[in-house]
Every structure is written in C-alpha cells, then in structure tokens.
N, C-alpha and C positions, 0 to 999 in steps of 0.2 A: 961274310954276309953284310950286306948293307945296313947303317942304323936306320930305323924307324923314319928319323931328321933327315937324313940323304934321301933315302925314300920319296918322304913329303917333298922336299925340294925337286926331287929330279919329276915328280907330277906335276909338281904347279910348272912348271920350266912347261912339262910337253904340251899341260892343258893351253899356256898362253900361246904359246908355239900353232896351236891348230887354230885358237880364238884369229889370230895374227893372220894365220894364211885365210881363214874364212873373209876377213876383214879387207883383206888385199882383194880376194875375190869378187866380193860385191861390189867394190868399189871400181875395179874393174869395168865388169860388166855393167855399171850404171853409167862409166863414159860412154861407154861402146850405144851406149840408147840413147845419151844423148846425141852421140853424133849419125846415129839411122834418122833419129826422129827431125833433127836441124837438116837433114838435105832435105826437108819435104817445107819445112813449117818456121826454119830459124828461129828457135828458141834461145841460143844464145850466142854472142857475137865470136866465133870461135870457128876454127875449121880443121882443126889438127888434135888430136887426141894429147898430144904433148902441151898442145896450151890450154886445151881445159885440164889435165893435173897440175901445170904449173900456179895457172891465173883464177884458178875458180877452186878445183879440189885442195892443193897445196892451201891456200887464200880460205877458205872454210876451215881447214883442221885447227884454226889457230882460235876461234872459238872453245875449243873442246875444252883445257882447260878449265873453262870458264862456268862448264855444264855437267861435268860428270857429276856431280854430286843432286843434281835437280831431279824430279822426278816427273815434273809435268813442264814438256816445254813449245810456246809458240811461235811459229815461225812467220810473219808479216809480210806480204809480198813474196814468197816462195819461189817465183819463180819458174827454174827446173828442178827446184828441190834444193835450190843451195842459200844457206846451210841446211836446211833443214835435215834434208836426206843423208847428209854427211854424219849431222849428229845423228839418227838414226841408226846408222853403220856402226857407227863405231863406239854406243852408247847403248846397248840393245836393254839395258835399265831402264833407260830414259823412254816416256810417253812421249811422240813428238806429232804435232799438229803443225799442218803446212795452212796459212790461207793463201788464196789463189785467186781472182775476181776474173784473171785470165784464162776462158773457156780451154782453151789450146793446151795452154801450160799447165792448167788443173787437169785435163786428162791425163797429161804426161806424168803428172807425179804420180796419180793414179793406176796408171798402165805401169810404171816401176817400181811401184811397191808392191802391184801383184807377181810381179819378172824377179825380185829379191825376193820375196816371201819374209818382207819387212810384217812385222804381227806391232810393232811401238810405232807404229806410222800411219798419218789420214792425213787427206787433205779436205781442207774446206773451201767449198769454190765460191766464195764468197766474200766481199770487200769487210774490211773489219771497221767499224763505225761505234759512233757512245753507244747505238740502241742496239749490237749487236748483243745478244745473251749465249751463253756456251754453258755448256753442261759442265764443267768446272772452271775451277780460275788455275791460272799458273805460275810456276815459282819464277821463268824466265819468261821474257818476252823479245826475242831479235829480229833482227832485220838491218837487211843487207843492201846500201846502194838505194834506198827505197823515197826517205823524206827526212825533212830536217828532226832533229831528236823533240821536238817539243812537239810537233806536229804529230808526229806518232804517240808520245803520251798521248797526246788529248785524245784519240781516238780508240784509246786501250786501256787506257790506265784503271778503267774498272772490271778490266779481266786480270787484271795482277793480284797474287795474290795476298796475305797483311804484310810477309816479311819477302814476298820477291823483288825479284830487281828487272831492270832495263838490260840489255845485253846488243849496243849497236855496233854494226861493222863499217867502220869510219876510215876514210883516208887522213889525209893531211895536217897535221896539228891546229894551222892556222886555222880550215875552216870548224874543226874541233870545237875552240878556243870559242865563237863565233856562234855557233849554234847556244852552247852552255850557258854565254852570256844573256842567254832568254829565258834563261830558266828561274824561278822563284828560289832564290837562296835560304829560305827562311822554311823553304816544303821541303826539297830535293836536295842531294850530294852527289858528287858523282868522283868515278875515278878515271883513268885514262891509263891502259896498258898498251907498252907496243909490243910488236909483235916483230916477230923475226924474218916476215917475209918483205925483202928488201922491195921485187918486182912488184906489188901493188901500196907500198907508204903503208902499210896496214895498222890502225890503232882499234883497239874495243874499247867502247866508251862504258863502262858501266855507272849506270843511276840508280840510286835507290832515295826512297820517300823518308824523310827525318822524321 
C-alpha cells in the first residue's frame, strides 16, 4: 500500500499534469483567435500560427518568472493581449488588467477573455495618462514594444504601487543601456535580465523606486 508521502506526491504530479494540459489548451485556442480575428482586422504582424508561438507566445512567457508571485498586474498597450493574456494563462492567481486605447484590439481582448473564460482578466479601453485614476494600484506595471522606459513612468507611475516595480519587454542591450541613462539615479534602480529567447534579443528591464 502506498505511503501517505507517495500518495501526496503522485496528486500534486496529476494536479499539475491537468493544470499543464489546461494551460496548453487556452493557449492554444487564443492563437487560433488571433489568427480568425488578423485575416479580418491584422492585429498583429504574423500570418502563421507557428510564428505567433515562436515570436509573440514563446517571447511573453519569458515575463512570467518575473510575475508569479504579484497579485495585481498592468498591462500598458495590450495590444492582442500580449503579454498580458499570456500572464493571465498561465498565472490564473494573478489579477491582470490589459489597457488598450485601440478600439479594435480592446474588443479582441475582450472577445477572448470571454472565448477563455479568463475570470483574472479585463481590459481597459483606454490610453493610460498622470490623470488616469483606477480602482487600485498595482504591484507590476509592463509593457511591450510600446515607449521608451521613462515615458512610460511618467505616465503610470502613480498607478504603481509603494513597493512595486516596472516590468519592461526590451530588445537590445544597447538601446537598454540608452533608455536607463534617462532615468533619475538618485529616484530609481533597475535591473536587466536576459532571457533565453535567442529569435527576438529579449531582455526585461525591471525598475524599481529607491
């Protein structure tokens, strides 16, 4: 007869086992929408289901790391949801808030997080500005491809919350390096992870307030 310990073990094995296949599933199904919804409306510059997981899905997960442990997180520019929807997926702890100024691209997140039956996800169709107010602050703030790292402070940094941080999805060290040197060294820190996805240079910049 099995101990107690094997037991627990061989649950948590099957629980993650199903969590795992659930996770593959939505993820899935949320290319498959983006790619009905781009033959009508091109939402994103892609044509092959193989190059949004490689270039967009693959290129998001490398965020997570960085978020599982948040509970309230904003996504800047959303887009079709990337990252945001990704964290969403794969983080169903996590509260995630997509903004979106783009009517089109706010539907679409919207229309997929009814098509997921995502319950940690909204979007806001609404550009994020100093006078924007939000029913909370949050512990993450990212954004993807969107503006230089100081620019996007300025525009958010009083939805962050005392002890959050920045979480930007960066290319190339050089322009990295280049952005950072704008920043008030005396306010801010930051750090620079890379990441392992060779096909987009991917680094995350994270900043936090000193």
């Amino acid at each position: 007869m099995p101990s107690p310990l094997k037991r627990n073990n061989c649950s948590r094995r099957h629980k993650q086992i199903i969590n795992q296949n659930k996770t593959n599933e939505l993820t899935k199904t949320f290319v498959e929408e983006i790619l009905k919804f781009n033959k009508a409306h091109n939402i994103v510059g892609r044509l092959t289901e193989s190059e949004i997981n490689l270039l967009d899905v693959l290129d998001c997960k490398s965020i997570l790391p960085h978020t599982k442990t948040s509970k309230k997180v904003l996504d800047i520019g959303s887009g079709a949801g990337l990252p945001g929807l990704i964290i969403a997926i794969h983080q169903p702890q996590t509260e995630v808030t997509m903004s979106e100024k783009n009517k089109k691209k706010a539907y679409f997140i919207k229309k997929t997080i009814r098509t997921l039956q995502l319950t940690n996800a909204k979007i806001l169709d609404e550009a994020i500005t100093p006078k924007l107010i939000t029913e909370n602050k949050f512990d993450i703030i990212t954004a993807r491809a969107l503006a230089s790292a100081l620019n996007i402070i300025k525009m958010s940094k009083h939805l962050l919350s005392k002890d959050g941080k920045f979480l930007f999805m960066k290319g190339a060290i050089e322009k990295i390096n280049e952005e950072v040197a704008q920043l008030k060294n005396n306010t801010y820190s930051y750090t620079v992870h890379k990441t392992e996805n060779t096909e987009t240079n991917r680094h995350i910049l994270e900043i936090t307030q000193k």
